[in-house]
Structures are given as C-alpha cells and as structure tokens.
Z-matrix of the N, CA and C atoms (Angstrom, degrees):
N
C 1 1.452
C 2 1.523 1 111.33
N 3 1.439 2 108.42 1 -42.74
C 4 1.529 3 106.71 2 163.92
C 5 1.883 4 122.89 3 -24.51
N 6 1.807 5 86.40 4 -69.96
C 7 1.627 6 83.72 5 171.71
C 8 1.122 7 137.51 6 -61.22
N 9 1.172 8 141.23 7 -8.29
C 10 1.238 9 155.65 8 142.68
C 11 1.357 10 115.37 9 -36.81
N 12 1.434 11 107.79 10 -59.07
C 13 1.395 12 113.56 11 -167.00
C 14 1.700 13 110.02 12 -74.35
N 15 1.398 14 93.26 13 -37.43
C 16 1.739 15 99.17 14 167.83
C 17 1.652 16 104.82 15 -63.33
N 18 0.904 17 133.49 16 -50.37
C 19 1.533 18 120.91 17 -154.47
C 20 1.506 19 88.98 18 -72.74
N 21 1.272 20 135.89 19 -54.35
C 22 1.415 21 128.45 20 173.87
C 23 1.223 22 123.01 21 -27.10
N 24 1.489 23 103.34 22 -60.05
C 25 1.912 24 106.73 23 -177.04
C 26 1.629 25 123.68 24 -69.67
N 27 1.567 26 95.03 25 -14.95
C 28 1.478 27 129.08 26 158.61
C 29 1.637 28 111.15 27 -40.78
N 30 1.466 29 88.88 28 -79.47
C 31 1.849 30 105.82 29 -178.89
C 32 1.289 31 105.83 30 -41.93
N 33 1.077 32 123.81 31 -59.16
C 34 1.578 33 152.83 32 -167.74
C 35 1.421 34 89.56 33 -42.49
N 36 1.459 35 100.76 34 -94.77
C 37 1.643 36 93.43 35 173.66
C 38 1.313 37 145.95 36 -31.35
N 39 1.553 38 109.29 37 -20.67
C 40 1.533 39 107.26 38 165.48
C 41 1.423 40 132.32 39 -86.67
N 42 1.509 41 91.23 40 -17.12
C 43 1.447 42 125.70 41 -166.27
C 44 1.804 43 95.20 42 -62.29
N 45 1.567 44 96.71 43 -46.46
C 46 1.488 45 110.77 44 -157.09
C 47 1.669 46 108.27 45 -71.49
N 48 1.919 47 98.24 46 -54.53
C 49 1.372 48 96.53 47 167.21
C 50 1.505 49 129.62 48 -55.13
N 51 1.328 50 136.03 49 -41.76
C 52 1.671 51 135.05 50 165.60
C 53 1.620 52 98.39 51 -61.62
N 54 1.255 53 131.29 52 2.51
C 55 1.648 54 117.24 53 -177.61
C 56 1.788 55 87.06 54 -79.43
N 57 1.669 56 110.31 55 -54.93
C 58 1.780 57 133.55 56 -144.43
C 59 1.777 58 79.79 57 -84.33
N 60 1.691 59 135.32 58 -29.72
C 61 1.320 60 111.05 59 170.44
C 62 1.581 61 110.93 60 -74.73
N 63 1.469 62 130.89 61 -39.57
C 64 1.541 63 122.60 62 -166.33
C 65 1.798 64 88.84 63 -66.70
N 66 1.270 65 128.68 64 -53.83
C 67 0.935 66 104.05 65 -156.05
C 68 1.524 67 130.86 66 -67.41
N 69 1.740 68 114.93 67 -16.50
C 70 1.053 69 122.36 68 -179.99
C 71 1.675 70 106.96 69 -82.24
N 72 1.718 71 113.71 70 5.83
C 73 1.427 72 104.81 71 172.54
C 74 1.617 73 93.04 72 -123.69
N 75 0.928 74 152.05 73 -58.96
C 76 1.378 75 148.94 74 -175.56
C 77 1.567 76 120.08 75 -84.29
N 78 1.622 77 128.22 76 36.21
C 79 1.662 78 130.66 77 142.66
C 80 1.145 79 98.36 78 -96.02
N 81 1.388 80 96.01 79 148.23
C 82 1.986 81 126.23 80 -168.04
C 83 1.301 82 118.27 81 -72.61
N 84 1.575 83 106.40 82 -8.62
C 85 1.320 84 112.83 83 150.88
C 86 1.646 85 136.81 84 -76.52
N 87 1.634 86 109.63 85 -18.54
C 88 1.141 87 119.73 86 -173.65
C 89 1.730 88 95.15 87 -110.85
N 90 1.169 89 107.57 88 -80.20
C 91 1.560 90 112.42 89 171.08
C 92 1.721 91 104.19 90 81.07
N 93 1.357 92 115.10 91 14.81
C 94 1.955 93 105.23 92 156.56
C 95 0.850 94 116.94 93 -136.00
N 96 1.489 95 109.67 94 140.32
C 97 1.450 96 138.97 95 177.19
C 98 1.724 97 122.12 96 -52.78
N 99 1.482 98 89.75 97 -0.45
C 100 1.780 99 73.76 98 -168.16
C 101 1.313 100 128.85 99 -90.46
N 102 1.639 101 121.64 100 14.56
C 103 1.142 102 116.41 101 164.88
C 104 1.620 103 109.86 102 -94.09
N 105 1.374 104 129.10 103 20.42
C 106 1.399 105 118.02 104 166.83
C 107 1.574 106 105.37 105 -89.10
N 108 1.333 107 110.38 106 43.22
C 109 1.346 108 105.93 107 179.20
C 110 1.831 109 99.10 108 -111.18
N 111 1.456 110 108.88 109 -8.22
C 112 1.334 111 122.49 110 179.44
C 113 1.698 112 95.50 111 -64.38
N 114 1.538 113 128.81 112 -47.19
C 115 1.550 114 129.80 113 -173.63
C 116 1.899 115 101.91 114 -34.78
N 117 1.376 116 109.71 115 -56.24
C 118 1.732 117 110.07 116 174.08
C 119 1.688 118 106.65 117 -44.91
N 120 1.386 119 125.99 118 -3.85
C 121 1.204 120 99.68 119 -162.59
C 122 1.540 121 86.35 120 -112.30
N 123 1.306 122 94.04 121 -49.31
C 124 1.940 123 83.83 122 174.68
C 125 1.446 124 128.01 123 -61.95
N 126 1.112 125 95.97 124 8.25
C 127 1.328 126 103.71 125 -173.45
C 128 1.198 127 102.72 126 -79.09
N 129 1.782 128 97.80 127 -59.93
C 130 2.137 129 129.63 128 -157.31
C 131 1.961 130 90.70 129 -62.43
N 132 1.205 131 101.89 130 -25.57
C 133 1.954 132 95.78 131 -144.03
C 134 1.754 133 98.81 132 -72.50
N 135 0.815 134 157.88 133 -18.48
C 136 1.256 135 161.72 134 -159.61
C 137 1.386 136 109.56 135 -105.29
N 138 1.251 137 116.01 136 -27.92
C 139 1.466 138 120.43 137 -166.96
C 140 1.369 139 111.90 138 -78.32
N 141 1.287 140 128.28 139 -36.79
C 142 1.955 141 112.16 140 -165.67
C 143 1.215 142 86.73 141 -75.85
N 144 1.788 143 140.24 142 -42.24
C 145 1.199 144 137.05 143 -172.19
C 146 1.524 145 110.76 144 -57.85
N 147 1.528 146 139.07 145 -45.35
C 148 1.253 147 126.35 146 151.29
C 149 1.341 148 134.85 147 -38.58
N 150 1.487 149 104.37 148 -62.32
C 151 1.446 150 112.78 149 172.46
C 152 1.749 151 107.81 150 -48.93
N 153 1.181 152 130.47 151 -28.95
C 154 1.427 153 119.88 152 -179.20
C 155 1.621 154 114.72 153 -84.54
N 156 1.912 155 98.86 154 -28.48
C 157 1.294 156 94.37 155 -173.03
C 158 1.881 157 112.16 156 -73.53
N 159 1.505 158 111.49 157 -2.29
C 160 0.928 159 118.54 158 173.57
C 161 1.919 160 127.14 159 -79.16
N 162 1.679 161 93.84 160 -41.52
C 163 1.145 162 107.65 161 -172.86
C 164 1.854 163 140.42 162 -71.18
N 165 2.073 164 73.58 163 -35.31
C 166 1.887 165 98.42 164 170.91
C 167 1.268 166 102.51 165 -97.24
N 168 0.981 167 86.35 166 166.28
C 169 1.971 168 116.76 167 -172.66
C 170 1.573 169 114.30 168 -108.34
N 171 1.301 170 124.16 169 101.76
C 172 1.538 171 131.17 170 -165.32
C 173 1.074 172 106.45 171 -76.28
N 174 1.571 173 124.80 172 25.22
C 175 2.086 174 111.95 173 173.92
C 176 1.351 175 113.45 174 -80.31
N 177 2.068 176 132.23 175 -5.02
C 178 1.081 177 102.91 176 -163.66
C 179 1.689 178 67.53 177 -132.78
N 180 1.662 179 97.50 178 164.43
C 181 1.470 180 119.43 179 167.49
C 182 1.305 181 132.82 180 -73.70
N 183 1.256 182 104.31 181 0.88
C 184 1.512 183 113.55 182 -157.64
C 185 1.358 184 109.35 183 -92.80
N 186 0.938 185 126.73 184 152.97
C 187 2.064 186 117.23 185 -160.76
C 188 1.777 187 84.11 186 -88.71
N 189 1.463 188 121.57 187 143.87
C 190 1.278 189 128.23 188 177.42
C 191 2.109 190 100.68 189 -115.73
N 192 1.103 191 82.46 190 170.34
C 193 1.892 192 83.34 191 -165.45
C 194 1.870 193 104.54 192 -80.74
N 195 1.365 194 101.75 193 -15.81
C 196 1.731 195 99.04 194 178.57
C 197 1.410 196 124.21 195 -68.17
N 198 1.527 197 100.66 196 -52.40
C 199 1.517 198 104.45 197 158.82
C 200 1.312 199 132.01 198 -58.72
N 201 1.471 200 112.64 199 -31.45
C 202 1.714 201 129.86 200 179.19
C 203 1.583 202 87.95 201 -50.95
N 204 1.513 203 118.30 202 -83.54
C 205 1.450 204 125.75 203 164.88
C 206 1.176 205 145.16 204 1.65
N 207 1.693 206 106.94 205 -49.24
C 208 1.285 207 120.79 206 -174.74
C 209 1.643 208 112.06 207 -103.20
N 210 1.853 209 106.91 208 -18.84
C 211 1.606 210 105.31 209 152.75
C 212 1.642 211 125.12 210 -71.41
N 213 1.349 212 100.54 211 -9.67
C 214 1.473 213 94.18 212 -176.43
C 215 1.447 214 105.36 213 -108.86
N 216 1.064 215 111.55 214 -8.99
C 217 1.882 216 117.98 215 158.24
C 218 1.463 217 101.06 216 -69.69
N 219 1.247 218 130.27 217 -101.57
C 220 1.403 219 130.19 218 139.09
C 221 1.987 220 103.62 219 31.09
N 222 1.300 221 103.96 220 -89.33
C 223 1.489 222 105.08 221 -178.23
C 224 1.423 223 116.41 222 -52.94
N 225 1.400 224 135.78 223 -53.99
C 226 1.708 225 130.48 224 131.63
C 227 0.757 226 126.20 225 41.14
N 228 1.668 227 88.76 226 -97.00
C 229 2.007 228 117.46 227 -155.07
C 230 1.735 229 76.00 228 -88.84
N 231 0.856 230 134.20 229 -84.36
C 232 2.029 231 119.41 230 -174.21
C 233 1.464 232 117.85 231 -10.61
N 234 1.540 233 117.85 232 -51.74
C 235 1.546 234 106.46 233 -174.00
C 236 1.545 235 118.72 234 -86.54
N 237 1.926 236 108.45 235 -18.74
C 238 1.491 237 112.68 236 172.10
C 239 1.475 238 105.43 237 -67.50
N 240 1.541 239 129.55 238 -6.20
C 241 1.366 240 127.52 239 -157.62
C 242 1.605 241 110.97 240 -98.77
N 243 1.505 242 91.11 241 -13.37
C 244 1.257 243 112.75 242 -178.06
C 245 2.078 244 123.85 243 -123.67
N 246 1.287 245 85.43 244 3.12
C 247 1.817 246 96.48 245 171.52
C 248 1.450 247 85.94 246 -110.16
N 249 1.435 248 159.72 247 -43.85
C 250 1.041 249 146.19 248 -159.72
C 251 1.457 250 123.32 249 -39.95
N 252 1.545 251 95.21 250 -74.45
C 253 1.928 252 107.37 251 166.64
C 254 1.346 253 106.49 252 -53.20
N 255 1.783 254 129.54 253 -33.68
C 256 1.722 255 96.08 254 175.42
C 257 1.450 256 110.95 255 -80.31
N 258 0.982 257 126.57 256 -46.95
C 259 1.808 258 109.92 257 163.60
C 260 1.277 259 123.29 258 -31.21
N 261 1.257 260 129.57 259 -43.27
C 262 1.285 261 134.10 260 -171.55
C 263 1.857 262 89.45 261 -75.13
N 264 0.852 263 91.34 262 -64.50
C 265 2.003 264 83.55 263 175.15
C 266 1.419 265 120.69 264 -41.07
N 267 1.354 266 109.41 265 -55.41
C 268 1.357 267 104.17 266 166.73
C 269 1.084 268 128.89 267 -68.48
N 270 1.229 269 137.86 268 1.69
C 271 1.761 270 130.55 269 161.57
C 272 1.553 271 97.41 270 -123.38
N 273 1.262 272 112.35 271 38.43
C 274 2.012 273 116.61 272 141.33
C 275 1.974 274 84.46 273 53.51
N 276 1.688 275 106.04 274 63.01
C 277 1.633 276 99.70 275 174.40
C 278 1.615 277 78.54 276 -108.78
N 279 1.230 278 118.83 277 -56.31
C 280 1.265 279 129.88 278 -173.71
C 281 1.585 280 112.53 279 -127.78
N 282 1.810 281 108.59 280 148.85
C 283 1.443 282 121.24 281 -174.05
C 284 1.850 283 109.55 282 -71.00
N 285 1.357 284 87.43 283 147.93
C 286 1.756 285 111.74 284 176.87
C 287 1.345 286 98.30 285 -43.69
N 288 1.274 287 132.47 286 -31.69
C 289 1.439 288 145.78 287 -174.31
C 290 1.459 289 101.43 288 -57.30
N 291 1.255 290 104.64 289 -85.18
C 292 1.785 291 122.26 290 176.65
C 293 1.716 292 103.30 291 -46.53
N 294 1.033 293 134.80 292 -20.59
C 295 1.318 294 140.35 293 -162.42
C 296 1.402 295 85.26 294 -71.90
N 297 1.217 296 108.33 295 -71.05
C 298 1.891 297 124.39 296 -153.63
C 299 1.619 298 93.08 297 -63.20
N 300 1.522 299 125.15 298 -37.10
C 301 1.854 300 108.68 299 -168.93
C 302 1.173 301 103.51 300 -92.24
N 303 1.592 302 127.08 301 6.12
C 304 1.269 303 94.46 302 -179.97
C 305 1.923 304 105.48 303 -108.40
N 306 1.383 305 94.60 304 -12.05
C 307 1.403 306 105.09 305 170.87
C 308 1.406 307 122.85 306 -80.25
N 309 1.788 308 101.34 307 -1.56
C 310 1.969 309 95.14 308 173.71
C 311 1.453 310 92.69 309 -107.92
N 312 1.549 311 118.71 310 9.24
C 313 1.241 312 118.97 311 169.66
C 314 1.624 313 104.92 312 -82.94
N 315 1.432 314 120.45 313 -44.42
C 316 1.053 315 131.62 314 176.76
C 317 1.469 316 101.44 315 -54.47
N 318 1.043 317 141.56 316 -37.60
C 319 1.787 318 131.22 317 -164.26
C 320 1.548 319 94.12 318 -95.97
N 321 1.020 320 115.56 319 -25.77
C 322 1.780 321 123.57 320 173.86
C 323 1.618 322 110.37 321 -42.68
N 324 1.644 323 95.52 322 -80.38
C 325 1.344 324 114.81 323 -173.77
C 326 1.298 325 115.26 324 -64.50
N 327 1.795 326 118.19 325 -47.44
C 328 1.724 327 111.49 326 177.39
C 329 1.624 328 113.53 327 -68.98
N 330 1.146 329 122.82 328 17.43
C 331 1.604 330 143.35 329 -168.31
C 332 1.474 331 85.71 330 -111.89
N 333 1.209 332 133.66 331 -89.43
C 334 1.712 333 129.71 332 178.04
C 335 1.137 334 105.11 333 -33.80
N 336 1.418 335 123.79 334 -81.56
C 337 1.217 336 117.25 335 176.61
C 338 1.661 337 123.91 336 -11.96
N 339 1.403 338 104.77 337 -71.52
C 340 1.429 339 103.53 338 -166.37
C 341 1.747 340 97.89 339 -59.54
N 342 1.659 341 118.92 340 -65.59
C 343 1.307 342 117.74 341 163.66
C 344 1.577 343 118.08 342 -12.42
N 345 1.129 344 138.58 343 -28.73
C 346 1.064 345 146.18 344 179.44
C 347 1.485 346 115.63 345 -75.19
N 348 1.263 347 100.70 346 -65.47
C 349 1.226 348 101.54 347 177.95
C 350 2.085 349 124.11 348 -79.60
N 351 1.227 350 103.05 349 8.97
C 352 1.459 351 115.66 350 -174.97
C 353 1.975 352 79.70 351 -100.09
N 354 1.149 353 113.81 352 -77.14
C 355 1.547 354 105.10 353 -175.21
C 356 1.560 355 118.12 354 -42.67
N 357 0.920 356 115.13 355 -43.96
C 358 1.697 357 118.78 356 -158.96
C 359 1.441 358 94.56 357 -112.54
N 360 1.442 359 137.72 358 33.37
C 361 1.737 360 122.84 359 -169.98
C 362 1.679 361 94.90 360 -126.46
N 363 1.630 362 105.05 361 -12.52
C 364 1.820 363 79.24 362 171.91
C 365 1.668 364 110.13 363 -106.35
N 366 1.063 365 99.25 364 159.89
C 367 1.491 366 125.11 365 177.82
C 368 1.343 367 111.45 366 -49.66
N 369 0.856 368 126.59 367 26.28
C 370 2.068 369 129.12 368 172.54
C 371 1.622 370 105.18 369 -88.03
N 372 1.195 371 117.76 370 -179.32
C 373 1.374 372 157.41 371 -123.90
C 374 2.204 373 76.97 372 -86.09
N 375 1.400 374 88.50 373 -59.87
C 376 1.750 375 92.45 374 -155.61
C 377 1.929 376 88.07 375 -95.61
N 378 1.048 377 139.90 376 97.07
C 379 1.171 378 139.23 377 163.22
C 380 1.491 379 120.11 378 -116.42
N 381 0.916 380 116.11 379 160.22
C 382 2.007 381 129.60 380 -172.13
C 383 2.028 382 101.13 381 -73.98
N 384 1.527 383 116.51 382 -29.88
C 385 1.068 384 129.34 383 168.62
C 386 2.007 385 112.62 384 -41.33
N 387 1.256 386 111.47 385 -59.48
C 388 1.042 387 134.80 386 -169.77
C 389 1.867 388 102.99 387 -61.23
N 390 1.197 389 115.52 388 -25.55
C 391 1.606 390 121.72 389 176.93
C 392 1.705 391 104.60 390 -83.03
C-alpha cells in the first residue's frame, strides 16, 4: 500500500510541475511557447541512468565507469534544463516572469523524477523494474 501512496504523490508532483511550466508559457502576460522545449529534457534525463541500470551488474560495491557515465549524462541534460529558460530570458525570447515558473517547474519535476527513482530504484517486491 505504501507504493501506491508513493506513486500517487509521485503523479501529483508532476502534475504540479507541468501546471508552473504551462503557466510560465501560456499567461497573457507571457504568451510563448518556447520553454516547452524543456518536455525533451524530461524526457532525455532518466534514460542513460536506465540504460546503465540495465547494463551493469550490482554484485560488487565498487563504483564502475557505466554508471559514473550515465550520472554525468544525467547531470547534463539536468543543468541544460535549467540554463535554457535563463538564456531565453536573456535574449528577451521570453519574460523574467516566465523565467522564474518555469524553473520552479524545473525543481518540481527533477524533484519527482529523482523521487522516483529513490522509491521505485531498489530491487524489492514493488519496483519500477517489474513495469
């Protein structure tokens, strides 16, 4: 029942962050689309970390270079996800306004995200593996 309740507060949380991204592109004060270009990032950010959690083999403790790899891919696509909207601010694509909601959207969603994988990343009974 635990997991349940986690995957809920899960949803919730993403729900909330894409609320703080539409709005920093669609209020009539801002009115552009161009930070839904951040969606490619939530998309990309999870993936080298799968693909590794697939590839290495968790019997020894010792940090191996695939995973090293795929956190620093991972670390990457996270900070381009979050210099984007201030660039776009700084060359007047979009307002200081939209800047700030789509970047507490950004701490929103890479917040689930990670939450995600802290709930659903070990090997027990109810894991994200099993989907």
């Amino acid at each position: 029942m635990a997991g349940i309740k986690a995957l809920i507060s899960l949803s919730f949380g993403g729900a909330i962050g894409l609320m703080f991204l539409m709005l920093g592109c669609a209020l009539p004060a801002y009115d552009k689309y161009w930070p839904l270009f951040l969606l490619f990032f939530y998309i990309l950010s999870p993936i080298p970390y799968c693909i590794s959690r697939r590839v290495v083999d968790d019997t020894d403790s010792a940090s191996n270079a695939c995973k090293e790899l795929a956190i620093f891919l991972t670390t990457g696509i996270v900070i381009s996800a979050f210099g984007l909207p201030v660039i776009f601010a700084r060359a007047d694509v979009i307002a200081w306004g939209a800047c700030a909601l789509v970047l507490t959207g950004n701490v929103v969603i890479f917040g689930t995200i990670l939450g995600f994988f802290l709930v659903f990343g070990s090997n027990d009974d109810f894991s994200w593996q099993q989907w």
